[in-house]
N, C-alpha and C positions, 0 to 999 in steps of 0.2 A: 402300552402293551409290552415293553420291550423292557420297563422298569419290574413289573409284576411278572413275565418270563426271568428277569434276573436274580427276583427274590422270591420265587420258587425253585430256584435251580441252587440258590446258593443256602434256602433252609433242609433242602434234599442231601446236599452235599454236607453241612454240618450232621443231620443226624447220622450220616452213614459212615461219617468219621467218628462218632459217639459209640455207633455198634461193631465198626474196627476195634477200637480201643478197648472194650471187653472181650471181643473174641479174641485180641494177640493175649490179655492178662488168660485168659481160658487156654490158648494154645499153650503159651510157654507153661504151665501149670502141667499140660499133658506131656509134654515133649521132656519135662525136668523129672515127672515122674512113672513113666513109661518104665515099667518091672521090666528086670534079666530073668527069663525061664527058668525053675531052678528042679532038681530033682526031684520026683515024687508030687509035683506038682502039676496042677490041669494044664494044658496049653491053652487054653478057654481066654484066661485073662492076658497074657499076653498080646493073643492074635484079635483081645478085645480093645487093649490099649492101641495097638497101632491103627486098627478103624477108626478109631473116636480121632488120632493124630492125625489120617491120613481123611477126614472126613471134613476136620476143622480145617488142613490146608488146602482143601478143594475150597471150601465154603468162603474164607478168607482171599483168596486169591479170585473167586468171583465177585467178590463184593469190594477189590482195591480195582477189576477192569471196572465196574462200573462205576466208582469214585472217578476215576480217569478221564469216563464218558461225560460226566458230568461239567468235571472241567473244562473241558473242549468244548461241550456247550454253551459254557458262560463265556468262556473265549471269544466264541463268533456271534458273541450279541452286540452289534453295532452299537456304535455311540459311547464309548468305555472312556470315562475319565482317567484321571492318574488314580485317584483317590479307588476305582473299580479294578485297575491295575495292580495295585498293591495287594486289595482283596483276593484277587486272583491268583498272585503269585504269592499271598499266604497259603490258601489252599492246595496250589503244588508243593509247596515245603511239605506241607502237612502228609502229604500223597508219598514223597520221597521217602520221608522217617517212616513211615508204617510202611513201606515194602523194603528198606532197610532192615528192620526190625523183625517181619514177617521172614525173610531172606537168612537171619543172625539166626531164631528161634531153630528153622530145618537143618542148619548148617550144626551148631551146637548138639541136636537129637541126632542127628546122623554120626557124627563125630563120637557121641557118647556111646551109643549102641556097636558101635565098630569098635569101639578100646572094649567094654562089654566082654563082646562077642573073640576078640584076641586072647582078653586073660580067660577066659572060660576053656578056651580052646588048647593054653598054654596049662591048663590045671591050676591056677590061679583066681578062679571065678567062683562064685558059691554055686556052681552045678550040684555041690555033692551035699550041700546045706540042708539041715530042716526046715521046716518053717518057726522053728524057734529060734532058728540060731541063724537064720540069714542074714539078722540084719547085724551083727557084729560078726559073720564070714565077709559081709560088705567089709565093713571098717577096717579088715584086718588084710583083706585085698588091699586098700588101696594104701594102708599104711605100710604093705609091702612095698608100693611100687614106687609111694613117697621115699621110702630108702634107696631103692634101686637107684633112684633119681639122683639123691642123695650123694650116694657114691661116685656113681658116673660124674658128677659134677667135680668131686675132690679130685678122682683121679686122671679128669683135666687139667684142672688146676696144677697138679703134680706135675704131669706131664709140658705144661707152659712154664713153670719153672725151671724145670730140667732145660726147656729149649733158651731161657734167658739165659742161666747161666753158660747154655752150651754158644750162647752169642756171642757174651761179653769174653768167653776165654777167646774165643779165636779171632774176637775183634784184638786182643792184646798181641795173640801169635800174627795177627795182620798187622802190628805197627814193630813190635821185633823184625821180621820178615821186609820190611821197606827200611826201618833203620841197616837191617845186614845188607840189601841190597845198595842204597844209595852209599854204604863204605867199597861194597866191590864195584861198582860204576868207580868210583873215585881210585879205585888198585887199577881198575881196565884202563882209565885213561892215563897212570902213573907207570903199567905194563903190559903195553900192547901185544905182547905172547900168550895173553893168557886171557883175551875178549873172547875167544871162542868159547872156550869152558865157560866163562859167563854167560853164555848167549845158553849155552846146554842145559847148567842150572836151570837158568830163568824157563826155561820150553818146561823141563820136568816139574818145577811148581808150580805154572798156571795147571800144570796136565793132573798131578795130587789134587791142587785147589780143588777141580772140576768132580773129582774125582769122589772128594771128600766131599764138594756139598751136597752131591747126588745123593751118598748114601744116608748125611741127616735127613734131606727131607723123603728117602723112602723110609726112612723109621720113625720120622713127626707123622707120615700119612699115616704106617700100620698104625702107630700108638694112636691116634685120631680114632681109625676103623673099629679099633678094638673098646675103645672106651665109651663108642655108641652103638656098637652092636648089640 
């Protein structure tokens, strides 16, 4: 009884991994081409597509609880070799990738529909498109935003150069700066009249130092701010 409970439970459990594995190829097929509303255009199919999306991740999320169930069932069937073991913890693999998978798909449609719905909002979006020409107002969105990208990334890059070379100069005025000091240490212990004034230098260039690297790194921050804004 307890062999033919587990080979009922475990041909239940392959097909329902069979008909997962066509509904995520069906989801992500919905979720990748889920239309942006565009002007002059019905709302009809829009608020058609996100039913079918939000229809398929009901349907899919019901049928990974009762893959679940399944395995748990096979679980508590007494008398489990290693050899039924391994079956078993194949079939949770299988359970983990498809709600991975299932989990990437919404995350990815959500993600898209929100950049979407930004560049639309920003005038960037084919809101003002025909329906002839949407779909290179598409192309031409995101070939905008690929520049954008584009730039922002050089004028990092700029910006990290600036701050190397702004390292290495004042790493050099840091070893001028210890070579001048370790000659006036060596003047202070040759004329002790004149330790005090060394001692004054020394307070006002840690106080510069402090002073000076405060204000690079609020202008590495702005330049940062501004090069991802």
């Amino acid at each position: 009884m307890g062999t033919e409970s587990w080979d009922t439970l475990r041909k239940q459990a392959r097909h329902l991994e069979n008909d997962i594995d066509l509904k995520l190829i069906a989801f992500n097929k919905v979720g990748a081409a889920a239309p942006a509303p565009a002007a002059g255009s019905s709302d009809t199919a829009p608020l058609l597509g996100d039913h079918v999306f939000e229809s398929l991740s009901l349907e899919i999320e019901q049928m990974l609880d009762k893959l679940s169930g399944l395995n748990e069932k096979m679980a508590e069937i007494p008398g489990t070799g290693a050899a039924v073991m391994h079956v078993l913890q194949r079939h949770r693999e299988i359970l983990h990738g498809y709600r991975q998978e299932f989990l990437k798909i919404q995350a990815n449609h959500t993600t898209r529909m929100e950049r979407e719905e930004l560049l639309r909002g920003s005038g960037l979006g084919p809101s003002m498109s025909s329906p002839s020409t949407s779909g290179l107002s598409r192309r031409d969105m995101y070939l905008k935003e690929n520049t954008h990208l584009h730039n922002s990334s050089s004028m990092v890059n700029d910006q990290i150069s600036i701050a190397m070379e702004t390292k290495e100069h004042l790493t050099s005025q840091r070893q001028h700066m210890k070579r001048f000091q370790t000659r006036m240490h060596d003047i202070s212990h040759r004329f002790p009249l004149i330790s005090s004034l060394v001692q004054r230098i020394n307070i006002r260039k840690r106080r510069e130092s402090l002073i000076l690297g405060g204000v690079i790194a609020v202008c590495t921050i702005l330049l940062l701010m501004y090069a991802f804004h």
